[in-house]
C-alpha positions as a Python dict, from the first residue, in 0.01 Angstrom:
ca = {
    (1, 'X'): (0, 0, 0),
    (2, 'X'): (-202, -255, 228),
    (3, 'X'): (35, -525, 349),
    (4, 'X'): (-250, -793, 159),
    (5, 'X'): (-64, -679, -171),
    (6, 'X'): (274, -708, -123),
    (7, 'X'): (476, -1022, -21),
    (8, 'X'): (677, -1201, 175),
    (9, 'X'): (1030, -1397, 247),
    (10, 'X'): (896, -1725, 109),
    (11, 'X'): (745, -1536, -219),
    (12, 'X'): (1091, -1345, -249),
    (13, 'X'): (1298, -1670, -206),
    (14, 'X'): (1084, -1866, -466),
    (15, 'X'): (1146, -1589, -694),
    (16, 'X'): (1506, -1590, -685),
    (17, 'X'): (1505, -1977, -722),
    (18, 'X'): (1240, -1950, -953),
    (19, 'X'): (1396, -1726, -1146),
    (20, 'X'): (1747, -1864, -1103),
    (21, 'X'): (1629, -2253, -1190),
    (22, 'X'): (1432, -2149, -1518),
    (23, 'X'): (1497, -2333, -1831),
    (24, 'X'): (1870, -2234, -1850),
    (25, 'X'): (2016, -2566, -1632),
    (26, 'X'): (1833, -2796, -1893),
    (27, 'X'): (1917, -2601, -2226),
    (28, 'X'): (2297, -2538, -2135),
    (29, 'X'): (2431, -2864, -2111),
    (30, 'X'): (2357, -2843, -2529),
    (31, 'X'): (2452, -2483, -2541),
    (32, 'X'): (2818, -2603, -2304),
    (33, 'X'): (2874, -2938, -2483),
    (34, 'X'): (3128, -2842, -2731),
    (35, 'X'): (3338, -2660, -2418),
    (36, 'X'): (3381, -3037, -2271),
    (37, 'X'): (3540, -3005, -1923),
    (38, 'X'): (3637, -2602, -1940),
    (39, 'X'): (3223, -2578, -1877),
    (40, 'X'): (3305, -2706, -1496),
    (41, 'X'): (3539, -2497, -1489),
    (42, 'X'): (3352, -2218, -1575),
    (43, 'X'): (3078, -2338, -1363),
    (44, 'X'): (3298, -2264, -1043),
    (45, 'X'): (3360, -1929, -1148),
    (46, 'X'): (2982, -1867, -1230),
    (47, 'X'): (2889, -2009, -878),
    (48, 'X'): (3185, -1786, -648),
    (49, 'X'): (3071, -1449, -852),
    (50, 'X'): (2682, -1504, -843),
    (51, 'X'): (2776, -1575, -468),
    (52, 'X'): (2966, -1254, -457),
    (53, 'X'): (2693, -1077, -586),
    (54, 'X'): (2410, -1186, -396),
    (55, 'X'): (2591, -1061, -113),
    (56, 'X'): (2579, -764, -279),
    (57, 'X'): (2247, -721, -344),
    (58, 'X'): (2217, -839, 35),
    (59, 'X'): (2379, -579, 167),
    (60, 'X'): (2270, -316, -8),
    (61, 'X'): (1902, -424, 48),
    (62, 'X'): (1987, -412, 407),
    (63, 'X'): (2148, -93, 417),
    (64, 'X'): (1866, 94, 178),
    (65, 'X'): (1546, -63, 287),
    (66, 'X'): (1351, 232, 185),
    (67, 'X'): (1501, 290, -168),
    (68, 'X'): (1292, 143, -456),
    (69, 'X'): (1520, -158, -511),
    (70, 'X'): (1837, -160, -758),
    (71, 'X'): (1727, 139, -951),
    (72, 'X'): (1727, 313, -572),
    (73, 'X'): (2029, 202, -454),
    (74, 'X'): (2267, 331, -824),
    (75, 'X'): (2089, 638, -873),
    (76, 'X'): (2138, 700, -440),
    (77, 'X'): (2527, 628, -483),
    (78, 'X'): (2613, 698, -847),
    (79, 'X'): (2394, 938, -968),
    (80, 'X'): (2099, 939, -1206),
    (81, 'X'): (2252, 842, -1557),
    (82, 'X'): (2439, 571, -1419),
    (83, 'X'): (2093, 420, -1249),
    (84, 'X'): (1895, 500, -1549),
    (85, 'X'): (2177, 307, -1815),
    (86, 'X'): (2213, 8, -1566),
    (87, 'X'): (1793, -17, -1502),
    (88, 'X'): (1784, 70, -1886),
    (89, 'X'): (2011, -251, -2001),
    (90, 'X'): (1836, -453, -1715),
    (91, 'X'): (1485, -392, -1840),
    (92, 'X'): (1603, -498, -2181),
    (93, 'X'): (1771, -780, -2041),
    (94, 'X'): (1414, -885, -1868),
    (95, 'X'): (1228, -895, -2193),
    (96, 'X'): (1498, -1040, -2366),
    (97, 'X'): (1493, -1343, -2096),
    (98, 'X'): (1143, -1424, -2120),
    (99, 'X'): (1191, -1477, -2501),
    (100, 'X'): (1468, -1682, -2434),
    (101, 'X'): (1237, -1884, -2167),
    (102, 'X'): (993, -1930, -2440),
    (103, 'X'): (1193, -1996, -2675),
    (104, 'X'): (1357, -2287, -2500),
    (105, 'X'): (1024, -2459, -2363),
    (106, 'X'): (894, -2568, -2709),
    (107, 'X'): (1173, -2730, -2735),
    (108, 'X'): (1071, -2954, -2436),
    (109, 'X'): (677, -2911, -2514),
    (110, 'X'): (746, -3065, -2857),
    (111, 'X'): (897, -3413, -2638),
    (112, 'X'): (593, -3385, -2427),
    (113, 'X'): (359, -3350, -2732),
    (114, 'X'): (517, -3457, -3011),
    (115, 'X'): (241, -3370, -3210),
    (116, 'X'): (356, -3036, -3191),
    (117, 'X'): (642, -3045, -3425),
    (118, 'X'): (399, -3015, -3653),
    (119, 'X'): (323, -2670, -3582),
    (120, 'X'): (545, -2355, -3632),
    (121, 'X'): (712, -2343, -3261),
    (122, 'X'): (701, -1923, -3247),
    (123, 'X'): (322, -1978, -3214),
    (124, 'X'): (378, -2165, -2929),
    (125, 'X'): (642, -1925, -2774),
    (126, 'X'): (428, -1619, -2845),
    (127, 'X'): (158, -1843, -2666),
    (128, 'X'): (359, -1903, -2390),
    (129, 'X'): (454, -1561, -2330),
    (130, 'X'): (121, -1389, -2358),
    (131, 'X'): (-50, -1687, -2084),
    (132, 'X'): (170, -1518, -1807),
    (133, 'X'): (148, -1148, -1874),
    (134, 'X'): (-222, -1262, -1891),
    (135, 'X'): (-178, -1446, -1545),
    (136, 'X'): (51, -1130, -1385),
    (137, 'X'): (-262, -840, -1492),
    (138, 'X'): (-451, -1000, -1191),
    (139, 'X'): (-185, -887, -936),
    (140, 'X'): (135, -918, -805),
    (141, 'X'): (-19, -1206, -506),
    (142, 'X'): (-137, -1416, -805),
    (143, 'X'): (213, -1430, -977),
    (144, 'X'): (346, -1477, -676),
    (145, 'X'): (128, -1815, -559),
    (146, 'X'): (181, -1908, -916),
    (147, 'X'): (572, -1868, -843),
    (148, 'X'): (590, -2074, -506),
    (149, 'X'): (386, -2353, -659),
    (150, 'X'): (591, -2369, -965),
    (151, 'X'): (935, -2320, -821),
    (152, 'X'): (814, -2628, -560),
    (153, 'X'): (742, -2852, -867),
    (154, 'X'): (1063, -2768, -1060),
    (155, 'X'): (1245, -2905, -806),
    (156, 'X'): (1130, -3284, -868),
    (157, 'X'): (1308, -3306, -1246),
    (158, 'X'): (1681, -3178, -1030),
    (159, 'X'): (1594, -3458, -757),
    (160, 'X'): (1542, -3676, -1055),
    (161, 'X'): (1871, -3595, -1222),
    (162, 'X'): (2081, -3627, -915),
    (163, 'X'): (1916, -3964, -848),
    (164, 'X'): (2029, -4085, -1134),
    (165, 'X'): (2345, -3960, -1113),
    (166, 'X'): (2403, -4102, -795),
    (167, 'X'): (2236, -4479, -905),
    (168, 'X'): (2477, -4506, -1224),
    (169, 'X'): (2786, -4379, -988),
    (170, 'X'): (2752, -4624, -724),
    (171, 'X'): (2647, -4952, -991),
    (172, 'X'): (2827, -4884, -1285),
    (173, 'X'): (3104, -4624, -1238),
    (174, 'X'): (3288, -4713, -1566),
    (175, 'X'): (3004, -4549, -1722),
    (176, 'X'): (3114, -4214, -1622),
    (177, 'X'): (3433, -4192, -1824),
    (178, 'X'): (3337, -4360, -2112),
    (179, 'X'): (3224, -4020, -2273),
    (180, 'X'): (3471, -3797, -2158),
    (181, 'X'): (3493, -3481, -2348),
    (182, 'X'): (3813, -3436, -2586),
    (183, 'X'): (3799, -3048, -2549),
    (184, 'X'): (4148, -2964, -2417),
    (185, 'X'): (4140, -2689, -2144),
    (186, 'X'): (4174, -2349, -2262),
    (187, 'X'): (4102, -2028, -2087),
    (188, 'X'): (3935, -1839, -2399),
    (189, 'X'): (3708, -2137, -2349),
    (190, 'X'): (3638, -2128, -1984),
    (191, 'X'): (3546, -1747, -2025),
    (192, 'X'): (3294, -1866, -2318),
    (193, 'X'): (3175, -2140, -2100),
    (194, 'X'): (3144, -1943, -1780),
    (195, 'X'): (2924, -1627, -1941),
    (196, 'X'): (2709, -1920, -2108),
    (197, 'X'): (2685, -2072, -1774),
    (198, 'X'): (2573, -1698, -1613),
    (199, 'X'): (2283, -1741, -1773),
    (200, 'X'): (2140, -2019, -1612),
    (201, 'X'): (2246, -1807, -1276),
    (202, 'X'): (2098, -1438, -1382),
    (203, 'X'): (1782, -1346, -1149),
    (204, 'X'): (1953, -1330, -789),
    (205, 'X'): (1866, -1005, -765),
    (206, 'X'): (1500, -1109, -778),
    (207, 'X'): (1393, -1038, -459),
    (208, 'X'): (1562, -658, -440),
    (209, 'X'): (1381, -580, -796),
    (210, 'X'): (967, -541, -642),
    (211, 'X'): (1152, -394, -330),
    (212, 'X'): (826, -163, -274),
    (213, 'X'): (622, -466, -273),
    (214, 'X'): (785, -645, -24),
    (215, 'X'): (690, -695, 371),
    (216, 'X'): (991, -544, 596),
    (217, 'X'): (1261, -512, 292),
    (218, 'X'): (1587, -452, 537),
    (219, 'X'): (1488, -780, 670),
    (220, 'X'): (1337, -980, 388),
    (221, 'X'): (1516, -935, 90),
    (222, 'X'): (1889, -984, 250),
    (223, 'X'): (1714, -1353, 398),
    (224, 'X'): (1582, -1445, 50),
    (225, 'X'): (1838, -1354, -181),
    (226, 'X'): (2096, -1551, 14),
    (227, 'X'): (1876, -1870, 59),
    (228, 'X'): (1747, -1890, -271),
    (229, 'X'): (2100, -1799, -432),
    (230, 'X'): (2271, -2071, -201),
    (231, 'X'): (1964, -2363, -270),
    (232, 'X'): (2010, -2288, -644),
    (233, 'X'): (2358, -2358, -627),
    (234, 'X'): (2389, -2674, -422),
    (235, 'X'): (2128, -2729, -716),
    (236, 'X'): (2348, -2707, -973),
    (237, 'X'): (2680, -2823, -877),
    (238, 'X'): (2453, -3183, -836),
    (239, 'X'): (2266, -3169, -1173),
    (240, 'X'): (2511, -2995, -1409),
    (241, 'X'): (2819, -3244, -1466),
    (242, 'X'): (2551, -3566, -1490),
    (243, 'X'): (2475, -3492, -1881),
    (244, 'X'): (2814, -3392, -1966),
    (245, 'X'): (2974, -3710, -1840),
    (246, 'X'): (2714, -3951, -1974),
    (247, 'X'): (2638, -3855, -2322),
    (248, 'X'): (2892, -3842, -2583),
    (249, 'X'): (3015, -3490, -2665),
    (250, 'X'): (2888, -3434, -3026),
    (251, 'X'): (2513, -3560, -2949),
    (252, 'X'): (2468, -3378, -2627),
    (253, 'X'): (2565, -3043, -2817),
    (254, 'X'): (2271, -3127, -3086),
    (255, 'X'): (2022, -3209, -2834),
    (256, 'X'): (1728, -2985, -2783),
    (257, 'X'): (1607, -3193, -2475),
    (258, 'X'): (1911, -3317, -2316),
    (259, 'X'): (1771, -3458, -1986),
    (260, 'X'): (1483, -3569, -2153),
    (261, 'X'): (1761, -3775, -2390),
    (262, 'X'): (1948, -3838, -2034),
    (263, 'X'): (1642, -3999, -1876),
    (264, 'X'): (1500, -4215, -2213),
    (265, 'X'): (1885, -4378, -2178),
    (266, 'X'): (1943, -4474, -1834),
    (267, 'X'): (1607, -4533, -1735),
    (268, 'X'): (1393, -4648, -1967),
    (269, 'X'): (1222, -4534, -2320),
    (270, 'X'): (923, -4244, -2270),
    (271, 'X'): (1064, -4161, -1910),
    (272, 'X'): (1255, -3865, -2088),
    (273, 'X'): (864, -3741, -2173),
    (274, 'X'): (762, -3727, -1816),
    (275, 'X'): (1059, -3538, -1734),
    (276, 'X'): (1007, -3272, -1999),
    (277, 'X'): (650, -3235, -1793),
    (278, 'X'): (834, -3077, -1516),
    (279, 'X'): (1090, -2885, -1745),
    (280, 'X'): (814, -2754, -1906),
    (281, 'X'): (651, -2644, -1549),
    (282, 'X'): (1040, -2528, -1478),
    (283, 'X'): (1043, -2302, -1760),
    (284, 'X'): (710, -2157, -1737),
    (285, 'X'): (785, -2055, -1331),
    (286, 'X'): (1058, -1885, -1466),
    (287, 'X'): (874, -1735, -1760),
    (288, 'X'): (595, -1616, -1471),
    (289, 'X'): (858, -1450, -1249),
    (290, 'X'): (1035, -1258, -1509),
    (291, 'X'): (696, -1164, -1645),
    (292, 'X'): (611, -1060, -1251),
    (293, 'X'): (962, -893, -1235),
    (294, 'X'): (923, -684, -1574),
    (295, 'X'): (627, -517, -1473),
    (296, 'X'): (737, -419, -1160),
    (297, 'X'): (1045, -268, -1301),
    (298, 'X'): (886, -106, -1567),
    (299, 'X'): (654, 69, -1319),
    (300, 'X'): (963, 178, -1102),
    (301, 'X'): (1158, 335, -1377),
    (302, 'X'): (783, 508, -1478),
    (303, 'X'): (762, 644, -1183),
    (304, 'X'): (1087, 750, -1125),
    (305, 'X'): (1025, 972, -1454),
    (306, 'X'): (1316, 800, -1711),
    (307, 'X'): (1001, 583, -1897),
    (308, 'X'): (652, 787, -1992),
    (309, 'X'): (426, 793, -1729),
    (310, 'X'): (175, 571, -1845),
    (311, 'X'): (354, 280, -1823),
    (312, 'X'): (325, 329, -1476),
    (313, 'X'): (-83, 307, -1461),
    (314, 'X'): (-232, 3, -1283),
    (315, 'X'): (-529, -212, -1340),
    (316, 'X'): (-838, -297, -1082),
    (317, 'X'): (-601, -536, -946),
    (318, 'X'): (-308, -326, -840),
    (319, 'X'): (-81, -465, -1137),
    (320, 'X'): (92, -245, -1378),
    (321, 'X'): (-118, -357, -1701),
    (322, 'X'): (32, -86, -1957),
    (323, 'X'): (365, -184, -1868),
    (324, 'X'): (280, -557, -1916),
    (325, 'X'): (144, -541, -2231),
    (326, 'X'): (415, -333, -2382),
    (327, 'X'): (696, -573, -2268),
    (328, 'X'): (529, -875, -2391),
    (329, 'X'): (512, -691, -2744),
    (330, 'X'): (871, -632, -2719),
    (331, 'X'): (916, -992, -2607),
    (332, 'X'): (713, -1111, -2870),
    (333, 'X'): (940, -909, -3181),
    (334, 'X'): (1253, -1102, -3026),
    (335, 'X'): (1059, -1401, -3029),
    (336, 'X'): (1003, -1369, -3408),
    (337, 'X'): (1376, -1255, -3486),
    (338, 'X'): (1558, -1541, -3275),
    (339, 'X'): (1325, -1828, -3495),
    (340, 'X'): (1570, -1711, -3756),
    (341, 'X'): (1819, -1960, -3622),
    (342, 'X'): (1795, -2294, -3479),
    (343, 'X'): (1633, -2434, -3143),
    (344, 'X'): (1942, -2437, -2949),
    (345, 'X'): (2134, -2218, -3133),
    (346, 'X'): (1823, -1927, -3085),
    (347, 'X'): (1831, -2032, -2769),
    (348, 'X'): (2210, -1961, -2668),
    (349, 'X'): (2216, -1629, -2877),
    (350, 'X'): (1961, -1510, -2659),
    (351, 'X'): (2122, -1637, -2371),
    (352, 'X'): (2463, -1462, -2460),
    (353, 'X'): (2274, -1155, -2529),
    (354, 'X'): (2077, -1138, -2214),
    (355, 'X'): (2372, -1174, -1972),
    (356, 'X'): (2584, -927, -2147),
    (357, 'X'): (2278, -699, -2087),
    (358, 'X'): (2252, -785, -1721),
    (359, 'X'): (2593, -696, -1646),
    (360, 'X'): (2577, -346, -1608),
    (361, 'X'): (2317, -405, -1342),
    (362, 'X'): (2577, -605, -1160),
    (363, 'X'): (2854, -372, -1223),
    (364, 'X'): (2699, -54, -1125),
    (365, 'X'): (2507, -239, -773),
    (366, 'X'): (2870, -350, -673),
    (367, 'X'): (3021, 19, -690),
    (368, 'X'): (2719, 131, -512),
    (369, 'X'): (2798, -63, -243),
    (370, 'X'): (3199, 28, -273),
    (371, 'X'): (3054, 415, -246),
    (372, 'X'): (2836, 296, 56),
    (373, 'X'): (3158, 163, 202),
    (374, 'X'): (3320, 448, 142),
    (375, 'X'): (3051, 672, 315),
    (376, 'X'): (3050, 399, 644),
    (377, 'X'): (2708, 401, 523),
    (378, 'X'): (2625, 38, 526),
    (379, 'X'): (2563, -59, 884),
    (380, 'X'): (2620, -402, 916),
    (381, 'X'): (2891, -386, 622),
    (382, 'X'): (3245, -316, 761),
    (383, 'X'): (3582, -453, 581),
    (384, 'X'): (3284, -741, 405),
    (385, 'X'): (3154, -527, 181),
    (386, 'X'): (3442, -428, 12),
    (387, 'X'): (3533, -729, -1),
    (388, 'X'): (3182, -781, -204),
    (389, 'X'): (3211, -495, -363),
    (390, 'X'): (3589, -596, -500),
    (391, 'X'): (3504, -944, -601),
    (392, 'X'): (3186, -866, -779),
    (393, 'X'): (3332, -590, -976),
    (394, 'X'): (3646, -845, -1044),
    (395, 'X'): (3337, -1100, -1209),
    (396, 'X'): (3130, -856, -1383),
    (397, 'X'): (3472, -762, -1567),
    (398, 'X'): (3564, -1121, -1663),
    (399, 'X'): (3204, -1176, -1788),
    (400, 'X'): (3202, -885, -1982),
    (401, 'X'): (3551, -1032, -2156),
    (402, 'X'): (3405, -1366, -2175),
    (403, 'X'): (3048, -1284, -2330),
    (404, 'X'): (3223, -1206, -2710),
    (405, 'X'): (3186, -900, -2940),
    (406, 'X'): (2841, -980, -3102),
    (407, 'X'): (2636, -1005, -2790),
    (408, 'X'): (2835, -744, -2601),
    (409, 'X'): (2813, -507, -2931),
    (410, 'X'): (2446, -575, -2952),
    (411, 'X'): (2378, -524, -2561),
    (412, 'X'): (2599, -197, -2596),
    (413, 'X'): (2400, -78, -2902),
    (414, 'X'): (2015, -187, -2717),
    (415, 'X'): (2175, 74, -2415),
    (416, 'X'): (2219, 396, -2676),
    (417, 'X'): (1922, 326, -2792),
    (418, 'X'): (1797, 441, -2471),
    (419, 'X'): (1990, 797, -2456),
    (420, 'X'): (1702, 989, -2628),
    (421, 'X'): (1492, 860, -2417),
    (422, 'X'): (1645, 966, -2096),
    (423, 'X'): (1702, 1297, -2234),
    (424, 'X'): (1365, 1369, -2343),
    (425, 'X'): (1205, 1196, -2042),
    (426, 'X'): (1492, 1491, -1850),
    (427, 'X'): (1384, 1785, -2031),
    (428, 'X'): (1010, 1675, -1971),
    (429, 'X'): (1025, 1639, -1617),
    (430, 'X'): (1310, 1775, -1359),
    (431, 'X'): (1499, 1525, -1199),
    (432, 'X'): (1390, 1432, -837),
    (433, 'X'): (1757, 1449, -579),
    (434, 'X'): (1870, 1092, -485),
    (435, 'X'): (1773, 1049, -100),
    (436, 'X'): (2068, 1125, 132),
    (437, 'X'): (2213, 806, 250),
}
């Protein structure tokens, strides 16, 4: 592949951000509300095993450069079922996330436009969905500019937020503890609070996913999954605790918009609406990366012979259009299924749903790097990636207890259903051995 399509650390690192700082930061505070302080909490849990796991990802991207990202680096240390279940559960996850992504931007299109409430908000998530697999059939450089431009603007609304944090703190200080949540402390809630919060965190691994699309991967990937894991964090420890401590507890949990609300409060009536605008920009970068991610994925696991082979075909412009259009169908069914509930509560079903379904990803990356550990096989790892490799298994485990039986059960069941799969996709085509590492 010419080095004109594939990409670079700054393209990697706004993916990871991007993809990181979606719609999930603006959402949660309404989806965390009812968990009053247990959500900080949580929050510093969320933040030290996302950490963990970057590191992960970072070694293992340094120590595989020439395996075709996660799916690469399980089936090279675990074995093929093991890569194909985690990639499996992943993939789902993907398509499952840009629902969610749609989902929640009507809810801050319709303060934008409020026109819109007028009309049924699935059209407009369907609409949203299908502009970006639209946008990623022209090539994995144009999602990618589209990425770095949006990921540049969707910092202004966070800048905004801690601002205005910062302005009520130092002029009226009372303010802060006037709304103080009554939620006592409980650790069944700060495991609730904490896999809610995950969400808003899932998509570090962005830069390791389109690993044969990258410029120099042993050196690239490592680079941006640590700075664009580390700048979304220092992003959210400023931005997260600013709703929770300044609207009351029982309105912030009803809010569809809750910075939008924040803004209209402490600033002045209709700023909320400009906000939104760059929520709305937020959520659509996100919406464009996972969309950029998906198809990549899809194409890896095609051609890695555990999906059919023609999801694997690529347009004029290099993009994997088959593969595209079938995950933005799948999207689209979830779409129509989560409008059974309400805005936020759609929303944090999804959200629940999605992480459980990321976890095995997580799980299986951080043995992989135990095994590579094991083998001495991780050259710049040493007594640090076990260490990794310890603490990321440790968080995957707690998630997993934290994320409840119906999403877990559901994830769980959305896994089997890819078993006949596998095995026909096996019986159809011998499997290929793992590289040596």
């Amino acid at each position: 592949m010419s080095q004109g399509n594939k990409i670079g650390f700054w393209t990697c690192t706004a993916l990871v951000v991007g993809n990181v700082i979606g719609l999930g930061i603006f959402i949660l505070p309404a989806s965390l509300a009812p968990y009053g302080f247990n959500t900080m909490i949580g929050w510093v849990v969320t933040l030290i095993g996302c950490l963990a796991l970057a590191r992960v990802f970072a070694h293992l991207s340094h120590a595989m450069p020439e395996s075709d990202g996660p799916y690469g680096y399980i089936r090279n240390t675990l074995g093929d079922l093991p890569a194909y279940m985690a990639l499996w559960a992943y993939w789902v996850s993907v398509w499952l996330t840009n629902a969610a992504l749609a989902t929640g931007a009507v809810g801050y299109l319709t303060v934008v436009l409020p026109q819109l409430n007028q009309v049924p908000p699935v059209l407009f998530a369907l609409g949203l969905l299908w502009t970006f697999v639209a946008v990623n059939l022209l090539g994995v450089r144009t999602g990618g500019g589209v990425q770095i431009v949006t990921t540049a603007l969707k910092l202004l609304p966070m800048l905004a937020i801690g601002v205005l944090g910062a302005w009520i703190l130092l002029t009226s200080p009372a303010t802060f503890t006037a709304h103080a949540p009554t939620t006592p402390l409980a650790m069944p809630d700060v495991m609730a609070a904490s896999t809610i919060a995950l969400f808003a965190m899932l998509g570090i691994e962005s830069a390791s996913v389109p690993a044969c699309r990258v410029n120099n991967p042993g050196r690239t990937i490592p680079r941006a999954t640590m700075a664009g894991t580390i700048l979304a964090a220092a992003v959210y420890i400023i931005v997260s605790a600013v709703p929770m401590l300044l609207i009351p507890q029982n309105e912030l949990a009803n809010a569809n918009a809750p910075f939008a609300l924040l803004m209209d409060r402490y600033v002045g009536a209709g700023v909320g609406r400009w906000l939104s605008l760059f929520v709305v920009i937020s959520g659509l970068g996100a919406l464009n990366g996972w969309t950029l991610l998906i198809g990549e994925l899809t194409r890896t696991m095609a051609n890695n012979g555990v999906l059919p082979p023609v999801l694997a075909r690529n347009n004029r412009q290099g993009a994997p259009a088959v593969a595209l259009i079938v995950t933005g169908l799948l999207g689209s069914l979830m779409i129509w299924m989560s409008y059974s509930k309400s805005l936020v509560a759609a929303f944090t079903f999804l959200t629940r749903v999605v992480t459980a379904a990321n976890l095995p990803l997580y799980l299986c990356c951080s043995l992989a790097l135990g095994v590579l550990w094991r083998r001495r096989a991780a050259p710049d790892a040493g007594r640090r990636a076990l260490v990794f490799a310890v603490l990321g298994t440790c968080y995957v485990i707690f998630a997993f207890i934290g994320s409840g039986h119906e999403p877990f059960l559901l994830a769980l069941g959305l896994m089997a259903v890819g078993l006949p799969l596998y095995a026909f996709m096996r019986l159809r085509r011998p499997a290929v051995a793992p590289a040596k590492v």
